[in-house]
Backbone as CSV, one residue per row, in Angstrom:
resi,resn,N_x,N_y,N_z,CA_x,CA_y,CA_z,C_x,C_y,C_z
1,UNK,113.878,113.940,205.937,113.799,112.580,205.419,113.172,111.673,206.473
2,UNK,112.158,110.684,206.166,111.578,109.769,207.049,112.362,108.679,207.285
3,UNK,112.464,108.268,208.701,113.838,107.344,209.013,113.106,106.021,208.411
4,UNK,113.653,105.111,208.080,112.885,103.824,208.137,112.148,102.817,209.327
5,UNK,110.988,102.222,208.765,110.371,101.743,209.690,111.216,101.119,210.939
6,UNK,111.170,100.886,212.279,111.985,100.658,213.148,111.645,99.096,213.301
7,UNK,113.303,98.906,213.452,113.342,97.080,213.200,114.433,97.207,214.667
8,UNK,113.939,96.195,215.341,114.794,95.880,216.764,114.902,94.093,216.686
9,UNK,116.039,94.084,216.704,116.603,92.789,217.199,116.665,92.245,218.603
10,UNK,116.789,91.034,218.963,117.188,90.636,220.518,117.931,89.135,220.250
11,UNK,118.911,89.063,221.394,119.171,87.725,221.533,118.440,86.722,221.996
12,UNK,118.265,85.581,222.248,117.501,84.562,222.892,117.909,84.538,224.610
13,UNK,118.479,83.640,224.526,119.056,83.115,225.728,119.504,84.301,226.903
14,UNK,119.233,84.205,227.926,118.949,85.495,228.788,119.434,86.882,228.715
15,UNK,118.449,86.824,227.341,118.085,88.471,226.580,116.494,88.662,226.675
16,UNK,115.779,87.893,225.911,114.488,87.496,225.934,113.774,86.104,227.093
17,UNK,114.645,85.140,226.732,114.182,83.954,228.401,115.516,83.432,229.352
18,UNK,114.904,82.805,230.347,115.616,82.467,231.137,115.658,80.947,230.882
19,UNK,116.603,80.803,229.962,116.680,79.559,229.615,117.738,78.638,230.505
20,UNK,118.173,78.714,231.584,118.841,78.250,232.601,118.219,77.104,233.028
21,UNK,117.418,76.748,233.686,116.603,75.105,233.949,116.232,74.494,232.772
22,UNK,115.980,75.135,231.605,116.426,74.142,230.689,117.186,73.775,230.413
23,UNK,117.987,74.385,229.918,119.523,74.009,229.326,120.440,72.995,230.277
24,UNK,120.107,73.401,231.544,120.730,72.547,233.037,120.213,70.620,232.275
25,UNK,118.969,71.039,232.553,118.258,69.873,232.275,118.534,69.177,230.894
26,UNK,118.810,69.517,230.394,119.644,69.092,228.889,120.501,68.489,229.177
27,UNK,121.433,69.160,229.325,122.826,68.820,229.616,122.437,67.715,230.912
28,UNK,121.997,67.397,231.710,121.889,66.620,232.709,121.599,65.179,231.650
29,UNK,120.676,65.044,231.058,120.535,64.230,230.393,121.567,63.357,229.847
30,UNK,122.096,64.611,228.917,123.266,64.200,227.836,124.626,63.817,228.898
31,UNK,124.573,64.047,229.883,125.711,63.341,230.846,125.491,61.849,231.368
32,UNK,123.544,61.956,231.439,123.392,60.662,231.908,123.160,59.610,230.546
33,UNK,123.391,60.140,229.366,123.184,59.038,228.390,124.627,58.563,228.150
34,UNK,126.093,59.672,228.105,127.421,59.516,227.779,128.138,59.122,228.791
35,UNK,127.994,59.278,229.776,128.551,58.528,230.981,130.174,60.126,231.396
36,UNK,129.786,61.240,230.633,130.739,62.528,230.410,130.699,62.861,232.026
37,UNK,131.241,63.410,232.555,131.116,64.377,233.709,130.841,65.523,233.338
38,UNK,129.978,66.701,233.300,129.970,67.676,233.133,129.089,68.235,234.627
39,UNK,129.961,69.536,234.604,129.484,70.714,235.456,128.172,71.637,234.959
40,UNK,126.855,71.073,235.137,125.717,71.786,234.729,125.731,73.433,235.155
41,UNK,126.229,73.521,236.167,126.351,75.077,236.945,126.968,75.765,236.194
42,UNK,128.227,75.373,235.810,129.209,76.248,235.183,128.420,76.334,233.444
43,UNK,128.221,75.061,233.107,127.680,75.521,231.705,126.671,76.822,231.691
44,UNK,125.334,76.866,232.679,124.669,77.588,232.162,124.955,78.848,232.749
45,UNK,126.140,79.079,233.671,126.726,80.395,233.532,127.382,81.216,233.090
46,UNK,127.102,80.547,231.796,128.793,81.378,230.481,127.390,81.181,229.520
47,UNK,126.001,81.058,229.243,125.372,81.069,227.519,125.519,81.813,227.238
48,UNK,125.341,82.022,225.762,125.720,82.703,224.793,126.522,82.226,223.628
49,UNK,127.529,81.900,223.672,128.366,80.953,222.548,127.692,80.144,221.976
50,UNK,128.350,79.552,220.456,127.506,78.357,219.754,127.738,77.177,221.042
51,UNK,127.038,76.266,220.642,126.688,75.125,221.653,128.164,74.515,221.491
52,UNK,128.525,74.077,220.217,130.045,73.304,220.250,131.073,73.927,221.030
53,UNK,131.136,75.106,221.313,132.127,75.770,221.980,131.893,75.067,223.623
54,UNK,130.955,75.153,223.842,130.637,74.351,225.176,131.100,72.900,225.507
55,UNK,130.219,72.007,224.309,130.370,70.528,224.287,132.165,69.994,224.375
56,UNK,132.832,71.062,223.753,133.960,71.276,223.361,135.073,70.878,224.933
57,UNK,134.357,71.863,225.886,134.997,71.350,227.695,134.986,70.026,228.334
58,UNK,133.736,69.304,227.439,133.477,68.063,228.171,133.790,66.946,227.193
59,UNK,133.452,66.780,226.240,134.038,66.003,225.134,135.489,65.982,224.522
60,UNK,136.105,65.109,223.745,136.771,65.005,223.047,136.637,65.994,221.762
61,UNK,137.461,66.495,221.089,137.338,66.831,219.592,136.673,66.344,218.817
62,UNK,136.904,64.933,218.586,136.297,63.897,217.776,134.650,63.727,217.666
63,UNK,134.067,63.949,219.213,132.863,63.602,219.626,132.000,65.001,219.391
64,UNK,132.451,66.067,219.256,132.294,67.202,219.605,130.656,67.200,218.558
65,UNK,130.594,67.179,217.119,129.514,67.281,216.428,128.748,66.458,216.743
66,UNK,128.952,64.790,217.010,128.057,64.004,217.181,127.106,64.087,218.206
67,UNK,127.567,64.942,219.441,127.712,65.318,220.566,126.380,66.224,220.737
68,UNK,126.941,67.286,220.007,126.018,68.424,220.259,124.555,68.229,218.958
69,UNK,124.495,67.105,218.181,123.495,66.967,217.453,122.675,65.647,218.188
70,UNK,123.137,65.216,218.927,122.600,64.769,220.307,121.754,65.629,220.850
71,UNK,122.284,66.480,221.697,122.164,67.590,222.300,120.945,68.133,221.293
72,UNK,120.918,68.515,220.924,119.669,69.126,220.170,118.335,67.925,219.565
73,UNK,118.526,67.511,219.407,117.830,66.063,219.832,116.856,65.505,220.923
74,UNK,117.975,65.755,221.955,117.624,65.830,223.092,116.363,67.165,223.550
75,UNK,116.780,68.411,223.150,116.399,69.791,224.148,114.985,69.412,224.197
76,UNK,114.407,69.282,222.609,112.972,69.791,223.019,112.149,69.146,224.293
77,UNK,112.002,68.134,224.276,112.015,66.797,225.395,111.971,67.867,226.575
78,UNK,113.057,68.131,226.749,113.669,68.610,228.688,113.795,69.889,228.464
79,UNK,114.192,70.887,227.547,114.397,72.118,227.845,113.338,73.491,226.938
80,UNK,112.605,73.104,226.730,111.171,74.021,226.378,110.422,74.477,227.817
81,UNK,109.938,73.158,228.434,108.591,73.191,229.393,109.785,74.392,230.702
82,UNK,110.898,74.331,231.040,111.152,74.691,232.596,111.308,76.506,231.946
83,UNK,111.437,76.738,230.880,111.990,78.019,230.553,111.232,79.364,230.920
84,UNK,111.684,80.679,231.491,110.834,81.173,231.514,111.090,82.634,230.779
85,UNK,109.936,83.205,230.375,110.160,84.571,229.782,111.305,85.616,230.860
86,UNK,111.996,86.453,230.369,112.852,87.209,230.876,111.774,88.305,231.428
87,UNK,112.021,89.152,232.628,111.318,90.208,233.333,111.133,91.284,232.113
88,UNK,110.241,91.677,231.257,110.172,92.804,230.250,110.133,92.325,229.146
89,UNK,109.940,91.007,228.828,110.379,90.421,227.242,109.149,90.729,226.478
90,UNK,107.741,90.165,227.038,107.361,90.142,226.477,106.487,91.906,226.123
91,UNK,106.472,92.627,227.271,106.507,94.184,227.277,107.065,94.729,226.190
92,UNK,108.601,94.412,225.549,109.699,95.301,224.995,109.003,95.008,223.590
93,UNK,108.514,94.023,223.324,107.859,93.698,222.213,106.889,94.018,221.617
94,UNK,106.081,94.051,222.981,104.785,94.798,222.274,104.738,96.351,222.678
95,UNK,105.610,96.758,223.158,106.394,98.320,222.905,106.591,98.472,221.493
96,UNK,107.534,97.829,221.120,108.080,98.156,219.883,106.629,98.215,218.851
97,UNK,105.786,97.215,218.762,104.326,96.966,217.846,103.709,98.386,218.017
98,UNK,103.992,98.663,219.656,102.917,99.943,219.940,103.765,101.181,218.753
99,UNK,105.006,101.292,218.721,105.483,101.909,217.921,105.673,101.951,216.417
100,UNK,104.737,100.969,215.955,104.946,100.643,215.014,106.480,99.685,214.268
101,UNK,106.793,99.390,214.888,107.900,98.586,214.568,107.388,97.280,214.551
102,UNK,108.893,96.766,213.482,108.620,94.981,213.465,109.918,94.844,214.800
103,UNK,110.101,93.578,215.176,111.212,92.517,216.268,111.304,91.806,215.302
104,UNK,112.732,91.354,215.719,113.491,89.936,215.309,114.434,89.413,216.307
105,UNK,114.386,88.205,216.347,115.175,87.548,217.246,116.708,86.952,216.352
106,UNK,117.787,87.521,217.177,119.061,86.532,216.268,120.196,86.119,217.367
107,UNK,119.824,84.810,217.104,120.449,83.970,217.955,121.763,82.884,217.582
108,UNK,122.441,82.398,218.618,123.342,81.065,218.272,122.659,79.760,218.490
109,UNK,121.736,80.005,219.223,120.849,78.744,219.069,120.480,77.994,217.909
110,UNK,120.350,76.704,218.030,119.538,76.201,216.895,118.354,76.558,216.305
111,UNK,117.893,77.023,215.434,116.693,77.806,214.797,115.598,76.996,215.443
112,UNK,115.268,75.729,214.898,113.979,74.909,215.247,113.700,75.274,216.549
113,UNK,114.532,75.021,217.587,114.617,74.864,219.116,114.113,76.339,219.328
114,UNK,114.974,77.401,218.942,114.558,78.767,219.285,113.041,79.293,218.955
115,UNK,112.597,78.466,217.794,111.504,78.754,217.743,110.339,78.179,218.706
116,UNK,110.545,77.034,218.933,109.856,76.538,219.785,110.009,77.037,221.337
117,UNK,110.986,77.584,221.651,111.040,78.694,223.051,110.196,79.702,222.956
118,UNK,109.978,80.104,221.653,109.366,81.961,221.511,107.437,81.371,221.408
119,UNK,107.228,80.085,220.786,105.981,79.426,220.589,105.558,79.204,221.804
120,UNK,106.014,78.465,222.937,105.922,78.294,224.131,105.364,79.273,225.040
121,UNK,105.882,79.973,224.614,105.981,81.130,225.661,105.222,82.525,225.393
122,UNK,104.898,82.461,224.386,104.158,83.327,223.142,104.208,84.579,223.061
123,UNK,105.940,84.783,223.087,106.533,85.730,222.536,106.898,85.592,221.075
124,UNK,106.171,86.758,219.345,106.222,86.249,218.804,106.674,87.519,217.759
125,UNK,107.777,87.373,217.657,108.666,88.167,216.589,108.465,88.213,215.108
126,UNK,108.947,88.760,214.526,108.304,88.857,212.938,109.629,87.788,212.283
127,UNK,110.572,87.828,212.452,111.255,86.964,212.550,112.185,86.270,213.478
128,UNK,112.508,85.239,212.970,113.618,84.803,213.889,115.086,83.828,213.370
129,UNK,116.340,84.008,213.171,117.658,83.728,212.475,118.213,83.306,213.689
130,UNK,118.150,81.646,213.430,119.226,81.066,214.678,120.842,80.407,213.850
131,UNK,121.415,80.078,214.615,122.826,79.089,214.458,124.012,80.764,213.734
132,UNK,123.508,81.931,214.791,124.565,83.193,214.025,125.236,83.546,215.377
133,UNK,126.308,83.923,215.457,127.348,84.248,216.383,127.914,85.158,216.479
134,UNK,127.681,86.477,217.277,128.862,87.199,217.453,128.553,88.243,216.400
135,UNK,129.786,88.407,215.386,129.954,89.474,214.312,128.919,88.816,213.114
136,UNK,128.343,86.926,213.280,127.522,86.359,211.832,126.377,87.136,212.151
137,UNK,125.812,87.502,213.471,124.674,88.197,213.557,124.305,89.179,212.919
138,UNK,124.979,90.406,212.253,124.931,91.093,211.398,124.379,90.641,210.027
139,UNK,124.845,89.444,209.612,124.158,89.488,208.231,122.444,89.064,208.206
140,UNK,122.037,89.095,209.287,120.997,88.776,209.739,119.805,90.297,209.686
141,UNK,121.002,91.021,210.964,120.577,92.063,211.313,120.358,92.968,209.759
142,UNK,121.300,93.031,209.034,121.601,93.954,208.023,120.480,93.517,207.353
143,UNK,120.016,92.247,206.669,119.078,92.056,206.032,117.564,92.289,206.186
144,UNK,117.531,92.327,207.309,116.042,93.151,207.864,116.107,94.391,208.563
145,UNK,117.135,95.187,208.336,117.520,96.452,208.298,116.765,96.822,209.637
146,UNK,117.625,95.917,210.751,117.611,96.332,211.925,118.300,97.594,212.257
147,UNK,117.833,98.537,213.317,119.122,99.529,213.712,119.042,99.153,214.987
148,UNK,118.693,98.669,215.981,118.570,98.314,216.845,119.162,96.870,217.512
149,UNK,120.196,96.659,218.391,120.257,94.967,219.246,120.495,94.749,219.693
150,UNK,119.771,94.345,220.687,119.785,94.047,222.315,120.396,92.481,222.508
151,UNK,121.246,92.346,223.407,121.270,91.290,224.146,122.633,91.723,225.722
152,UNK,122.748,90.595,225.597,123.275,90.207,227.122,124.772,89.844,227.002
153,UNK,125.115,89.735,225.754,126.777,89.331,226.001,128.012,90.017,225.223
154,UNK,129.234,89.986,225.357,129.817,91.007,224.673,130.028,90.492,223.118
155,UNK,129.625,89.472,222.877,129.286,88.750,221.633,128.154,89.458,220.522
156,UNK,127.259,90.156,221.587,125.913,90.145,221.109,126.245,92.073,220.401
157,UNK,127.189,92.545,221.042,127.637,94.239,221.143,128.050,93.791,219.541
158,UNK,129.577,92.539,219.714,129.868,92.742,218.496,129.196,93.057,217.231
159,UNK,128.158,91.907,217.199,126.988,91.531,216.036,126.545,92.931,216.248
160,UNK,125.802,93.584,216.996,125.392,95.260,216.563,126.238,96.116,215.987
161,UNK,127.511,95.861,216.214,128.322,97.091,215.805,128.725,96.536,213.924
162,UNK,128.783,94.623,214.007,129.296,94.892,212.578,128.147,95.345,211.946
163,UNK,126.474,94.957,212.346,125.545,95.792,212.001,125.373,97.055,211.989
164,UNK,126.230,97.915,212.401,125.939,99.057,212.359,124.510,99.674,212.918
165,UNK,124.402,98.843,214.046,123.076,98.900,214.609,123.386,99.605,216.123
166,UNK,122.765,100.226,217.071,122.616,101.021,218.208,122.886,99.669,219.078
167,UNK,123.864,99.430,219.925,123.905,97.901,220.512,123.230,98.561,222.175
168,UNK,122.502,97.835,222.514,121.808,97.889,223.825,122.127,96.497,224.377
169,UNK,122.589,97.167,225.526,123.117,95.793,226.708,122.440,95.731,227.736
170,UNK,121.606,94.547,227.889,121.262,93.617,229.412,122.244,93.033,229.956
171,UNK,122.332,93.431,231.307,122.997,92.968,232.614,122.245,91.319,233.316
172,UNK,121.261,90.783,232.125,120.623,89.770,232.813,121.395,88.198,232.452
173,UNK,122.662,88.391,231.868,123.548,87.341,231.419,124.711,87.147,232.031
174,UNK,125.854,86.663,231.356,127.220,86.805,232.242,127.988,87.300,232.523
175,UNK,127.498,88.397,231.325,128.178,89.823,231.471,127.765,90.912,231.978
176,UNK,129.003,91.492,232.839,128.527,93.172,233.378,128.549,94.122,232.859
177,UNK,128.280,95.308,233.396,128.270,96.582,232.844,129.077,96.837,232.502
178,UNK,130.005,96.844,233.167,131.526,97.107,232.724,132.015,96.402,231.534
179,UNK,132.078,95.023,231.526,132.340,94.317,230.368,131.019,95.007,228.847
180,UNK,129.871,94.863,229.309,129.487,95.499,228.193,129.572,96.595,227.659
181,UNK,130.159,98.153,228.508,130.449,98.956,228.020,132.015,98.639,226.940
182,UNK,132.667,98.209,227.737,134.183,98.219,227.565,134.123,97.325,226.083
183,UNK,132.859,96.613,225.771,132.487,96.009,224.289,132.385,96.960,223.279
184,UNK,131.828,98.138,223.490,131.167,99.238,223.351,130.097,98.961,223.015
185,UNK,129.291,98.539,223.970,127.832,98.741,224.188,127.049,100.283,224.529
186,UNK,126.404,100.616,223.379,125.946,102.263,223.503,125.154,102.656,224.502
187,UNK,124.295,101.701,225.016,122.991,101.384,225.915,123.029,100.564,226.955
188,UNK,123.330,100.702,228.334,123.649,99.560,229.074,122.093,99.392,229.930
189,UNK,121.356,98.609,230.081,120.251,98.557,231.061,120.233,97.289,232.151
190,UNK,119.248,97.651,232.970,119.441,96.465,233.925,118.776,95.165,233.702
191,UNK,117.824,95.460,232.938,116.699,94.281,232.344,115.877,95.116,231.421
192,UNK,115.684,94.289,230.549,114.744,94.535,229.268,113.344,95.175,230.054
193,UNK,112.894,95.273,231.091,111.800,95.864,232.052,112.501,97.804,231.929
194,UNK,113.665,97.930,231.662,113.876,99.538,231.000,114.004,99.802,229.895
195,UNK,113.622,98.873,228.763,114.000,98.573,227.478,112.922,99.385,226.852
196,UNK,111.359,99.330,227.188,110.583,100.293,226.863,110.684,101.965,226.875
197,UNK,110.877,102.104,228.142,111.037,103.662,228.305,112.599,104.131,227.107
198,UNK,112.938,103.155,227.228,113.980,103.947,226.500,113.964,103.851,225.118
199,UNK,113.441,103.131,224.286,112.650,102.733,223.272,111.988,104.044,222.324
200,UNK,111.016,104.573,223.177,110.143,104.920,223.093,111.014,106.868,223.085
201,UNK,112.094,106.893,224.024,112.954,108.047,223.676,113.872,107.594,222.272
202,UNK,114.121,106.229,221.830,114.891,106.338,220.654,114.438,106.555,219.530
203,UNK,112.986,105.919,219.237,112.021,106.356,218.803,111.717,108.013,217.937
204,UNK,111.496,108.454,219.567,111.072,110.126,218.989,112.497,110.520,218.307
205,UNK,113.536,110.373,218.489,114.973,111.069,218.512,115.424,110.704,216.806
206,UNK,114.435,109.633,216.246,114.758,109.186,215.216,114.123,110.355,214.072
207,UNK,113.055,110.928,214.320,112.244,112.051,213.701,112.928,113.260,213.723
């Protein structure tokens, strides 16, 4: 039986870029418009979560939506231009093309915003499903009959597994090896820069 065409997923946020000086720079903003204290360091060393889960440390309850639709408001402005492609991103991609495969990106990010990171930078996926989290990533994944999804957090393992997809883990986020195995992450790598070679063995193994 011929497997189906190969569909690979990825997360955004340091899966595919290094969205860290942006996001800093965001949030710098949104402290200097609210008069909030926030710890820029600590925020962009936990991404991954929806944004409210964040806004959530520095705000009130109350403020929390108004807050983070601010916040997005704000990004394109300050956090597009500092971002940079992840070591292998844009490689793993056109790996996958060389293989005949489509990419998709599924993220917690805001869709608009995410797209405008992948435009920027001109990394350019066949699709892309933002504002999904965790285990929502699956209905994403399932619908473009990914088997494949990479990212960086033990959030990102979940969403593969309710997908029923091969979960591949980058060490280029906040999580370690350890934590991503112990997710049950099937695939642990050091950066999407080994994401090809191994690709390219999941590939043949599928025939």
């Amino acid at each position: 039986m011929t497997p189906s065409p190969l569909m690979v997923g990825f997360d955004l946020d340091m899966t595919l870029i290094d969205s860290r000086p942006g996001i800093k720079a965001a949030f710098l903003v949104l402290a200097a418009e609210t008069g909030a204290t926030i710890d820029t360091d600590l925020v962009v060393s936990r991404l991954g979560p929806p944004l409210e889960q964040e806004i959530a440390h520095w705000f009130p309850a109350d403020q929390v939506a108004a807050t983070a639709a601010r916040y997005r408001e704000i990004y394109p402005s300050y956090a597009i231009t500092p971002t940079l492609a992840m070591p292998g991103a844009r490689e793993s991609v056109e790996a996958i093309r060389a293989l005949g495969g489509r990419t998709m990106v599924v993220t917690a990010k805001y869709e608009p915003n995410a797209k405008l990171h992948l435009a920027h930078l001109g990394i350019e996926p066949d699709v892309v499903a933002g504002d999904l989290w965790a285990e929502q990533k699956a209905v994403a994944l399932k619908e473009h009959g990914a088997t494949v999804y990479v990212g960086d957090h033990v959030g990102d393992v979940r969403g593969a597994q309710a997908a029923n997809a091969v979960s591949v883990g980058v060490t280029t986020g906040p999580c370690d090896a350890d934590e991503l195995r112990e997710a049950g992450a099937d695939v642990v790598l050091s950066s999407l820069t080994e994401l090809p070679a191994w690709l390219e063995a999941y590939a043949k193994s599928r025939f």
